[in-house]
N, C-alpha and C positions, 0 to 999 in steps of 0.2 A: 263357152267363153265367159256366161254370165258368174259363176263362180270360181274363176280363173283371175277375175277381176276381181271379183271381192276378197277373193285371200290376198291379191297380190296390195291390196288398197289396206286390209288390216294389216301386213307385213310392213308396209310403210311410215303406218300411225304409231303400230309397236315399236320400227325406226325410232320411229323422232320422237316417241315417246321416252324411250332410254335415255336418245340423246341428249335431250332437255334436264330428263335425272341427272345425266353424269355431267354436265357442267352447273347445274344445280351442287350436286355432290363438292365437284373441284371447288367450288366458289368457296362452300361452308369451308372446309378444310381448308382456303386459303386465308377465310378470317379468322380460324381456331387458330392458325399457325400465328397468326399477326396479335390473338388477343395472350398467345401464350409464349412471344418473346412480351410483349408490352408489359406480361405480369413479372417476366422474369427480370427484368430490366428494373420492377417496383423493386422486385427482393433485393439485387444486386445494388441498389439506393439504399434502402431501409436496413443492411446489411453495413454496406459500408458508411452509414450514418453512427449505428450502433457502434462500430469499432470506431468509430472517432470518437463515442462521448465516454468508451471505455477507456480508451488511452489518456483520454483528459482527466479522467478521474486518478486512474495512476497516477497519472504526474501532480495532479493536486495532492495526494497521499502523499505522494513521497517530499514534492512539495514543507507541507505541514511537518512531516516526520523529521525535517533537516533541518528549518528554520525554529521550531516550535522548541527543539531538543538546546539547538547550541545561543540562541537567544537568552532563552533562560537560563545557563552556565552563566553567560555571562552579565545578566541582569543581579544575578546573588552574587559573583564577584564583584563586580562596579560597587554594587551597596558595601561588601563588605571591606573594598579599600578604601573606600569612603570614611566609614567609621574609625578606622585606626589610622587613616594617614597623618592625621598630627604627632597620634603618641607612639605608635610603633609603624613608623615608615618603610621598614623592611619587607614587614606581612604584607602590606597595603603592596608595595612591588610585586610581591609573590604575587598576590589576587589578581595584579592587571596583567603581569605574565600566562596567568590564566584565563582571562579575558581575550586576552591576544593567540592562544593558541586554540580555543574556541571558536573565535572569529575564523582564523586560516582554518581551522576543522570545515566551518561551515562552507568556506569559499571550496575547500575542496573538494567533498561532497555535490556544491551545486555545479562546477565545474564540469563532474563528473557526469552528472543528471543531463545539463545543457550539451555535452559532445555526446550521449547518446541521442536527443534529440536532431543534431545539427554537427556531425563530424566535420572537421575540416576536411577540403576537397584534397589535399594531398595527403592526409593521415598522420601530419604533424600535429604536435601540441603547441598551443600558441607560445610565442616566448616574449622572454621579459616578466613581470612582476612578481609578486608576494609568493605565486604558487608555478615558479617557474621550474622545472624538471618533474613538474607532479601531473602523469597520466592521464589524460581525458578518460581513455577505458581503465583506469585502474579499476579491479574486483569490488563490487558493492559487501557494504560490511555484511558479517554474519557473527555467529557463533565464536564464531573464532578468535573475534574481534570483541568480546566481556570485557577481558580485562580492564585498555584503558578508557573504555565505559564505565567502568565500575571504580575506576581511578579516579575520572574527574568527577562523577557523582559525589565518591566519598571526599573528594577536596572540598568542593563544594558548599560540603557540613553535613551530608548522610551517609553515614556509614552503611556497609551494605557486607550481609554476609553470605557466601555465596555457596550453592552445594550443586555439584554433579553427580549425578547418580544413572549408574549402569554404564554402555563403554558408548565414550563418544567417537561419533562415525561420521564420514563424509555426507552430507544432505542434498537432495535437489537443491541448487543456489534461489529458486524461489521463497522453498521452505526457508531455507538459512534466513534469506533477507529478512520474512516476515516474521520468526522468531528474534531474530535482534531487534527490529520494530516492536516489538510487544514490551521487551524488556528497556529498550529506551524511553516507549513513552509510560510504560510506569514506572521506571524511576524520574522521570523528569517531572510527573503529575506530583509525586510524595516530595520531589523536592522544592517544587513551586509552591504548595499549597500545605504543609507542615510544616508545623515547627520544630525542631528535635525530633527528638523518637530516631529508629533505625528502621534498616530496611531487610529485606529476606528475597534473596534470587534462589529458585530450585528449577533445576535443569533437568529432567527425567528422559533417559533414552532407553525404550524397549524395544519390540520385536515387531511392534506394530503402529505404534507412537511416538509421536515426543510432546511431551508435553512440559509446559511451561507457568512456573509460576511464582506471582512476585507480591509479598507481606511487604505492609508497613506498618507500624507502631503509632501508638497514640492514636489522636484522633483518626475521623475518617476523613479522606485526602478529596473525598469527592461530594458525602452527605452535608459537609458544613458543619459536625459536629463537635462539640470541644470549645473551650478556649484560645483562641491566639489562633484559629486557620484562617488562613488566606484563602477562601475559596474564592475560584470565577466561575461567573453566572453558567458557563456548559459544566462545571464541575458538579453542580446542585444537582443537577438530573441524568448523572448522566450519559448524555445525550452529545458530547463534545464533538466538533471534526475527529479528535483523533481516534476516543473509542470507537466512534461509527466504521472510520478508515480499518482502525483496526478488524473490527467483526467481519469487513469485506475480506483484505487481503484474506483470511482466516475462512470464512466461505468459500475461498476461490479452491482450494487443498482439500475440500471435505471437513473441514474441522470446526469446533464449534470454541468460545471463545464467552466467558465468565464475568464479570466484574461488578463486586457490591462491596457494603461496608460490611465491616467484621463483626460480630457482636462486642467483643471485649472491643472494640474499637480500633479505628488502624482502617485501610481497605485493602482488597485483595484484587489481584486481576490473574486470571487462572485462563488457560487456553491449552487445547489438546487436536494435536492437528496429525491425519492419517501416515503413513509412512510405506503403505502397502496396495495406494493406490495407483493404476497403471498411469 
């Protein structure tokens, strides 16, 4: 009996020896399970933190790209009805006709910005005012939309000479946006901060790129060099909201994105962005 007992007494300890493992075991695994929602819960924070200060950024981009473009239209019109309203009244009209379609540009545009923001609940467009039958979702510009870019530019007072080259083709509407972004704000930089001189738009559509790129004449639009430029303090370096906006949008595609002063003088903003990425 005397080892009859003793097995049966080690069998017991071996018991409750396990036993004690295995809720020992369950415990650990019930705090691994709790310390890896609590991490997952950090990410699903630190995640949707991130897409909030991207979004913000966006819309500060675009932002900047609406106000920045049609302010300045009509900062150079205002001056320039200004100057001839006494002696040739007519052009002075023409200029704040210009001014006025500037303005409803801008209103349009932000309209457009704010209902992807904040759609009305029944998917109307609000009615009544200045921009009444004009689309919350109308299509954001692109490409397609140069021309009366390159219209009011050259009303303006810079002429702008434009070249496409290779066959243009339908684009991601991303892509589109931010190449018409490139070409807005560098003509709205050469017409803010030059004086005379022209400008040079080239359009290049290949098999693997598009690339974009915009001359201007005379001085440099952004070094401060020359006579008679208006530069502002982001244009010295640089360093602007909008080139920076720009190099993002332009990162976000793969692509990489240019801008310095010319040697013969003039600046250049050059950008080449992928076309064959998934």
């Amino acid at each position: 009996m005397g080892p009859l007992v003793l097995a049966l007494a080690v069998a017991c300890a071996a018991a409750g020896w396990f036993g004690a493992a295995l809720v020992r075991e369950r415990r650990a695994h019930r705090t691994a399970l709790a310390d890896r929602g609590w991490l997952l819960e950090r990410e699903r924070e630190s995640a949707a933190v991130a897409a909030v200060d991207a979004e913000r950024a966006r819309i500060a981009r675009e932002l900047h790209d609406i106000v920045s473009h049609n302010v300045s239209l009509m900062v150079v019109q205002a001056g320039a009805a200004r100057e001839v309203l006494a002696t040739m009244p007519d052009e002075a009209a023409t200029a704040m006709r210009a001014v006025e379609a500037a303005g409803r540009g801008a209103m349009t545009e932000l309209r457009h910005l704010l209902g992807l923001l904040a759609p009305s609940q029944d998917g109307e467009d609000d009615e009544g005012g200045a921009n009444a039958g004009v689309s919350r979702l109308e299509p954001q510009p692109g490409l397609g939309r140069l021309g009366p870019l390159v219209d009011r530019i050259a009303f303006a007072g810079l002429p702008v000479e434009v070249r496409i080259l290779g066959e243009p083709r339908p684009l991601p509407a991303g892509i589109d946006l931010t190449a018409y972004r490139i070409v807005q704000e560098a003509l709205t930089n050469a017409l803010k901060y030059s004086d005379g001189g022209r400008a040079e738009l080239t359009v290049r559509y290949s098999d693997r790129y598009l690339r974009v790129e915009v001359l201007n004449s005379g001085p440099s639009v952004l070094a401060g060099g020359g006579q008679g430029v208006r530069t502002a303090p982001e244009a010295r370096d640089g360093a602007g909201r909008g080139l920076l906006g720009l190099r993002e949008r332009v990162a976000v595609y793969g692509g990489d994105l240019d801008a310095r002063r010319r040697l013969g003088g003039g600046y250049r903003v050059r950008a080449r962005i992928p076309l064959d990425r998934p």
